[in-house]
N, C-alpha and C positions, 0 to 999 in steps of 0.2 A: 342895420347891417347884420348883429347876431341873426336875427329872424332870418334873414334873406340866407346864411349860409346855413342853419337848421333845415332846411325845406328841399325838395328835390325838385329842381326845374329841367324842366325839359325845353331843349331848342325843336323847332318841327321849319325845316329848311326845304322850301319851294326852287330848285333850281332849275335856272335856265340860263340860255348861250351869255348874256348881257345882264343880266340882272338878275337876285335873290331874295326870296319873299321869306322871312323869318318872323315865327309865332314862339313868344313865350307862352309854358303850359306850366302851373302847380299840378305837380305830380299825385298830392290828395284830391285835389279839388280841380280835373281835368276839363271841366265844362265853362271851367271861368280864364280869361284868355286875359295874359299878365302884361305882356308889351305885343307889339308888332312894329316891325322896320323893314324898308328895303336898302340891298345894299349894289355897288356894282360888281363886276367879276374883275377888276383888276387884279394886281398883287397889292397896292394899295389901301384898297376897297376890302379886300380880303383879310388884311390887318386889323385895319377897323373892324371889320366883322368880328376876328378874334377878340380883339381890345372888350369890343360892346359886350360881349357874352359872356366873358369875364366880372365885367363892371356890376355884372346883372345877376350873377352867384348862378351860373347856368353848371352843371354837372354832366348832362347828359346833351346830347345833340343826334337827329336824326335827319337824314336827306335821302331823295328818290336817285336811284341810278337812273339818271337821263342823260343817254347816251355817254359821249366823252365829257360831258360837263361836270362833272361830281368831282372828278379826278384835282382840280387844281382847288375846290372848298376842301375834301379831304385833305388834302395835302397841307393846306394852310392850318385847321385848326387838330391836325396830327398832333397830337402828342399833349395837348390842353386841354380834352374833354375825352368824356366814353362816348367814340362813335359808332352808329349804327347807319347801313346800307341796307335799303329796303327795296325790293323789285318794286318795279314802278305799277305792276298792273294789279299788285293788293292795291294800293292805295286809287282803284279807279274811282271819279266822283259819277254819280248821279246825271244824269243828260239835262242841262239846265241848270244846275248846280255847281258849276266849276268858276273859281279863281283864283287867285295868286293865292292869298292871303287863308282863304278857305281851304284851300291844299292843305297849304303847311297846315292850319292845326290840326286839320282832318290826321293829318301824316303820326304828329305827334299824338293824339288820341288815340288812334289804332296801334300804338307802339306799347301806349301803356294797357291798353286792354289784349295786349300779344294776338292782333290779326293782320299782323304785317309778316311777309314772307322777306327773311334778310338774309345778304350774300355776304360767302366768306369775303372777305379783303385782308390779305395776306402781310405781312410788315415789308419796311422798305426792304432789306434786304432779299427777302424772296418773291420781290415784286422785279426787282431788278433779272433773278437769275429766269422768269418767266420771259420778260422781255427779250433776252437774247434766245431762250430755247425759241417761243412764238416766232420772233422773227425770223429764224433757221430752217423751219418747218414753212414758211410765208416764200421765203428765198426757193425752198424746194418744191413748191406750187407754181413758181415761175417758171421756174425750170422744164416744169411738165408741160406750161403751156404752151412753153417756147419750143419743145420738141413734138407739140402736134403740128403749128406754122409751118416748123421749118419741114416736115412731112409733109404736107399739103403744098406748100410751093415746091415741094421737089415733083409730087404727083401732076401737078399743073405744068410742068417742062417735062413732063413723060420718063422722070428719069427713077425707077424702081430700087433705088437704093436700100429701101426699108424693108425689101423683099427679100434683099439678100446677104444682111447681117442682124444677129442678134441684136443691136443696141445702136441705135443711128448716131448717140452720138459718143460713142465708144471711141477708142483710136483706133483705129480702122476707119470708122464713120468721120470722123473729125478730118483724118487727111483728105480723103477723099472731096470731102465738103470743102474745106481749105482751096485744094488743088481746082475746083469748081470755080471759087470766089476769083483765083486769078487769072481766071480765063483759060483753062484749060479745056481743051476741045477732043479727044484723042481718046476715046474710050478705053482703047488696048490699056494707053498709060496711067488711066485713072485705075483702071483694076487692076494693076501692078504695084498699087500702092496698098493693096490688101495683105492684111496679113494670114500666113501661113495654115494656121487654125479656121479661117473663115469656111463654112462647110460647101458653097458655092464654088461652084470651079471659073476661073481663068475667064474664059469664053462665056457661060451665064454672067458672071460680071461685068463683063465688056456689055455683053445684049442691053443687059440693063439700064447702062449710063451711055448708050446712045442719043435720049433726045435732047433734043434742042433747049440750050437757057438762054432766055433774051437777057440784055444787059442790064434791065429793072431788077431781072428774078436776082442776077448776080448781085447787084448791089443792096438788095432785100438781105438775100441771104447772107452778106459781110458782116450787118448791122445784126443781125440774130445772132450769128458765131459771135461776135466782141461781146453782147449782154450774155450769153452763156459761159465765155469764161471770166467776165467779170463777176458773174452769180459765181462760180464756182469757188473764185478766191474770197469772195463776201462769206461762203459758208464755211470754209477754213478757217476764216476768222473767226467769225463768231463759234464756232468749233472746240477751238484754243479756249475762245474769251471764258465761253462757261465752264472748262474743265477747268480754267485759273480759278475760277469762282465758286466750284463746286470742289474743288481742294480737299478742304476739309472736311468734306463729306462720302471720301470716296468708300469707304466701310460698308454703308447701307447702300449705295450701289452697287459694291461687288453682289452684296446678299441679295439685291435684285437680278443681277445678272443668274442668279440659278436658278431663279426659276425659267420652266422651258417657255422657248418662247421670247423671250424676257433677252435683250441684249444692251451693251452700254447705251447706244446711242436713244433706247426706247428709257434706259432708269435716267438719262440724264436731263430727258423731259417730264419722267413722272416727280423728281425729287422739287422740282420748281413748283407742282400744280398741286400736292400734297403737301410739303415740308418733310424735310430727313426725316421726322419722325412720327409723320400725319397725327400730329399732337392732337391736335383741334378736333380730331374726330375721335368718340368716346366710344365708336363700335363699328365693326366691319359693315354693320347693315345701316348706318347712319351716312358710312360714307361712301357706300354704294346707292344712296338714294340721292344724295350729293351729287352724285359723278351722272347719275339719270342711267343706270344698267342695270339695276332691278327694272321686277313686273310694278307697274302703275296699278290704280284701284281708282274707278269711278263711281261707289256704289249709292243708289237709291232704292229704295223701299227694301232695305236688305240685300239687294242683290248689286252686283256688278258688271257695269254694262260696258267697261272695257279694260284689260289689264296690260295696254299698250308704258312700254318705258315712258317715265316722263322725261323733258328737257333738262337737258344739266349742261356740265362741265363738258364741253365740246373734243378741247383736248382730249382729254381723261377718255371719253369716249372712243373717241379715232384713235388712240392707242393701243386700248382693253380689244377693239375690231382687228387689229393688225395683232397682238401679242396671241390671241385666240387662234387664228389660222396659222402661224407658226408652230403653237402650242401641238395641235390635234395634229400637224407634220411630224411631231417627234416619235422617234420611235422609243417604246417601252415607257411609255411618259401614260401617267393617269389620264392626262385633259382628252387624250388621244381616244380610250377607251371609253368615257366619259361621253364624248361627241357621240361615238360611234352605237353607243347606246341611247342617246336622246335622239338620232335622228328617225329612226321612224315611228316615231309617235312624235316629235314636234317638226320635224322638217329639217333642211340647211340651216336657214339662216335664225330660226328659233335656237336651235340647238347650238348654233356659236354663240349666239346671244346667253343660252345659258354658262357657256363654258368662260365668255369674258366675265360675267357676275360673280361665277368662282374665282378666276383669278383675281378680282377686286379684292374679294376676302383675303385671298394671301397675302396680296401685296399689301394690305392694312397690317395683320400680323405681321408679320415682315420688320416694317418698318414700326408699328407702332410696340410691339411689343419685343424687338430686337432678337428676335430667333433665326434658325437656316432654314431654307426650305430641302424638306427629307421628300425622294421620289416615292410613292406606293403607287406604281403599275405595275402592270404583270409581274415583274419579277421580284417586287419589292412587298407584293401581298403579305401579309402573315399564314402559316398553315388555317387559322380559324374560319377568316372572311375567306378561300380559297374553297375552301369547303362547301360554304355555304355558298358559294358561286354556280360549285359544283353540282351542286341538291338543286338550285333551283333551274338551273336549265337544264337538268335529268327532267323536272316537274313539265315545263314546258314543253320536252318531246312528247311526256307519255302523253299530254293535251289533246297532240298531233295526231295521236294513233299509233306513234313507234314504242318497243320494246326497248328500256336501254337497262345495262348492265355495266355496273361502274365498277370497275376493276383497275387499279394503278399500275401503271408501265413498268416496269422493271428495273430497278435502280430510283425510283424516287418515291417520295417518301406520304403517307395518306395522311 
């Protein structure tokens, strides 16, 4: 027993939907293979698994993220061994090579010779506050696709409603749609129910909501209005549930909210997929390679044969895309200046690409290192860097062929 807990054993955990294929590995002597067992996926079965691994002086433990299956072995041997989550396509075998038991120590082998690619997995408590941002974000996906249907079946009874309001299912759009479901026939009266602000007049409204709905379309469209404000009140909910949850972290969200771009409902999804204080990541360029918004690198014979992003953090991603095109909206805002100078030498969508890679940076700062974010665009320049802004697009006319003369406007300062 002394011997067995002096030693570092490694688990190497084959998982699948019904069953798990478990290799013990001595951590010095990785090529000699100490136990092997399978176990079931019950809660049970999962106990025992713990019990066994225990009994056996196991320290370390490693399993494939395969698919949803990992989540309830994690969760059972949580808190009894150092776990490791490994993508599943390091550990590919060999074509002819593959099974249960060969997996796993394949798994654990490549963990102790560090050629396993392994994913954060977050503790419970910020596993929980993802689940409700995710699912809020998931509710709001519904939502979109529920307002393409209900456009398309208003297009199929000829009735051009989306033609003539901003938001189809705005109030304005929502009565009108209402008054539709209950059999309302009487164009005049449906466009009476617009409101005042709609830019469409009276009579173009009425045109519009002349055609004909069979009583299918209507009863379609009854069951789409009920799941649209039942999404709506689900996302109120969950709304609530996270700011309860995120409570005590409202600090670094304010300091997220300043940067441009940057608003509550964007830091109350970044603080789940980071951590309040993106602890876990030890540099802005570590967890921009994390989040997949850096340039990739695929190089051979010294060269590199594509500097496409790699895959990551999905969220994180669709975020940084959304926070970036708001960003370069702002006025007097760096990121704005920033775009407008990377795009014509990388294009649109390179150049937002580059501007969400900078904002990665901040928001790491930010949060990892607890500072404010301070504006430097245009008016926020120093005289030094303003200068030399000044020199070098002087340099770039005289390029052109023009004469310039730099001389300061009167009242400000050189």
């Amino acid at each position: 027993a002394h011997g067995m807990e002096s030693k570092l054993v490694i688990a190497g955990i084959d998982v699948h939907k019904r069953m798990l294929a478990v290799v013990l590995v001595d951590a010095d002597n990785p090529q000699k293979e100490l136990e092997r067992r399978k176990f079931a996926t019950g809660t049970s079965a999962l106990d025992a698994c713990a019990a066994w691994l225990e009994s056996q002086g196991v320290n370390v433990a490693v399993m494939e993220s395969t698919a949803q299956y990992w989540k309830p072995v994690w969760l059972a041997l949580e808190g009894k061994f150092l776990l490791h989550l490994a993508q599943a396509q390091s550990n590919g075998a060999p074509r002819g090579r593959k099974s249960d038991f060969v997996d796993a120590l394949r798994l654990a082998r490549r963990f102790l010779a560090a050629e396993l690619k392994l994913s954060f997995v977050p503790d419970e408590e910020q596993r929980g506050w993802r689940c409700l941002a995710r699912s809020k974000y998931q509710l709001r996906s519904q939502q979109v696709r529920l307002h393409g249907q209900i456009e398309a079946l208003l297009e199929e009874s000829r009735i051009k409603l989306s033609s003539m309001v901003s938001d189809l299912l705005g109030a304005t759009g929502r009565r009108i749609l209402g008054a539709l479901v209950k059999g309302e026939t009487n164009a005049e009266k449906l466009a009476a129910l617009a409101a005042n602000n709609v830019k469409a007049s009276r009579e173009e409204l009425a045109d519009a909501l002349r055609g004909p709905m069979q009583p299918a379309h209507r009863k379609v469209l009854g069951m789409w209005l009920e799941q649209v404000e039942m999404i709506d009140r689900q996302i109120v909910d969950l709304h609530l549930e996270l700011g309860k949850a995120l409570r005590s972290h409202q600090e670094p969200i304010a300091r997220l909210c300043e940067i441009p771009g940057l608003k509550e409902d964007a830091a109350q999804q970044i603080i789940p997929e980071l951590g309040p204080g993106a602890a876990v990541f030890e540099t802005a360029a570590q967890m921009a390679s994390w989040i997949g918004v850096c340039p990739g690198r695929e190089e051979s014979a010294g060269e590199s044969t594509s500097n496409r992003s790699p895959k990551g953090n999905r969220t994180m991603r669709r975020l940084l895309n959304q926070i970036a095109w708001g960003a370069v909206r702002t006025k007097d805002c760096f990121f704005k200046e920033l775009f407008h100078r990377l795009v014509p030498r990388l294009g649109v969508h390179k150049a937002i690409w580059a501007v969400a890679h900078r904002i990665a940076k901040v928001i790491w700062k930010v949060l990892h290192d607890k500072v404010r974010y301070i504006e430097r665009g245009p008016r926020g320049l120093d005289p030094q860097a303003m200068k030399r802004r000044v020199t070098a697009l002087a340099r770039q006319m005289r390029k052109l062929g023009y004469t310039i003369e730099l001389k300061p406007l009167a009242g400000t300062t050189e």
